[in-house]
C-alpha positions in Angstrom: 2.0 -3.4 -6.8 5.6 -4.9 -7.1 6.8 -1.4 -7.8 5.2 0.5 -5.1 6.6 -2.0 -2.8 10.2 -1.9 -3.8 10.2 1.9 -3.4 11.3 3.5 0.0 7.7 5.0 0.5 5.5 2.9 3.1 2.3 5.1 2.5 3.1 4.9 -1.5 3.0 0.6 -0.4 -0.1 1.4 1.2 -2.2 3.4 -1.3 -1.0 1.7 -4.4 -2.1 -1.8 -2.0 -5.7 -0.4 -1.4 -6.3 0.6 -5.2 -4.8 -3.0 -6.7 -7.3 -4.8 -4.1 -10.1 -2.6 -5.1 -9.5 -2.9 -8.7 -8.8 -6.9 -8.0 -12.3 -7.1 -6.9 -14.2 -5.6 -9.4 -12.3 -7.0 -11.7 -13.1 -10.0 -10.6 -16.8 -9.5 -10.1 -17.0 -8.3 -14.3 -14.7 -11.3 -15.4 -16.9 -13.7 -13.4 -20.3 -12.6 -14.4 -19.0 -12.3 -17.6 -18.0 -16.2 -18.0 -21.0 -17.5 -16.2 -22.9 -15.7 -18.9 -21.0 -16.8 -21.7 -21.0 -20.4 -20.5 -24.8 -20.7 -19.7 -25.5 -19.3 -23.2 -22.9 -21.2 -25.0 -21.2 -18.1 -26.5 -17.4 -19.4 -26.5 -17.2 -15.9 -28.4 -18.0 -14.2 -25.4 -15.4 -15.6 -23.3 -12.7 -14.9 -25.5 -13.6 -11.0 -26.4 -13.5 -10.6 -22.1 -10.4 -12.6 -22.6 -9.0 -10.3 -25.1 -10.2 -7.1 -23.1 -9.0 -8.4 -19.4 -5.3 -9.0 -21.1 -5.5 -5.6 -22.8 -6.9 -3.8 -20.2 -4.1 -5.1 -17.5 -1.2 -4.5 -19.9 -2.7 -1.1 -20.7 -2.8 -0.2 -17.3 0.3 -1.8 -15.8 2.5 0.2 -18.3 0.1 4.1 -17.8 1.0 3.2 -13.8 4.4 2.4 -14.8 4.2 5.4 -17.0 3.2 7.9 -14.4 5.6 6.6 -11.3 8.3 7.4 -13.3 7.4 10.9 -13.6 6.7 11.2 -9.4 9.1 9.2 -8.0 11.4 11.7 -6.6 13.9 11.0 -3.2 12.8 8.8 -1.0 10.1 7.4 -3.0 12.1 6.4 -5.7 12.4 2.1 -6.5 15.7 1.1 -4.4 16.0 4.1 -2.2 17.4 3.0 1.6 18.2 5.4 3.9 21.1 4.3 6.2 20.3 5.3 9.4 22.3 8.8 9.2 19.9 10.0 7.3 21.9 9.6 4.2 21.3 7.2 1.1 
């Protein structure tokens, strides 16, 4: 998300906005149910194998996004791009 907002693309700030929510929820929704489970049955196990898979899971895909927006990042949607008013950067 941090990345998409610090380039010069509003639109990029607004798709890559709508897919980190909808990933935030269901994300959310598996971790939960997850936990509950693990904590009404006692398996402490549990909870640290979705532990382990949450942390790899969001490393894993912070650095494929990463990954793939340096490859399309190009003018104006590049990180740090400000055009100043001439239509110049």
């Amino acid at each position: 998300m941090g990345r998409a907002r610090a380039s010069g693309s509003i639109k990029w700030n607004a798709v890559a906005q709508a897919a980190s929510s909808v990933l935030w929820i269901v994300n959310q929704l598996v971790i939960i149910g997850s936990v509950f489970e693990a904590m009404r049955s006692g398996d402490w196990e549990l909870v640290g194998f979705v532990a382990l898979i949450y942390v790899t899971a969001s490393v894993a895909g912070s650095v494929f996004s990463h990954w793939i927006l340096l490859r399309i990042e190009k003018d104006s949607m590049r990180v740090g791009y400000y055009e100043d008013g001439n239509g110049t950067s």
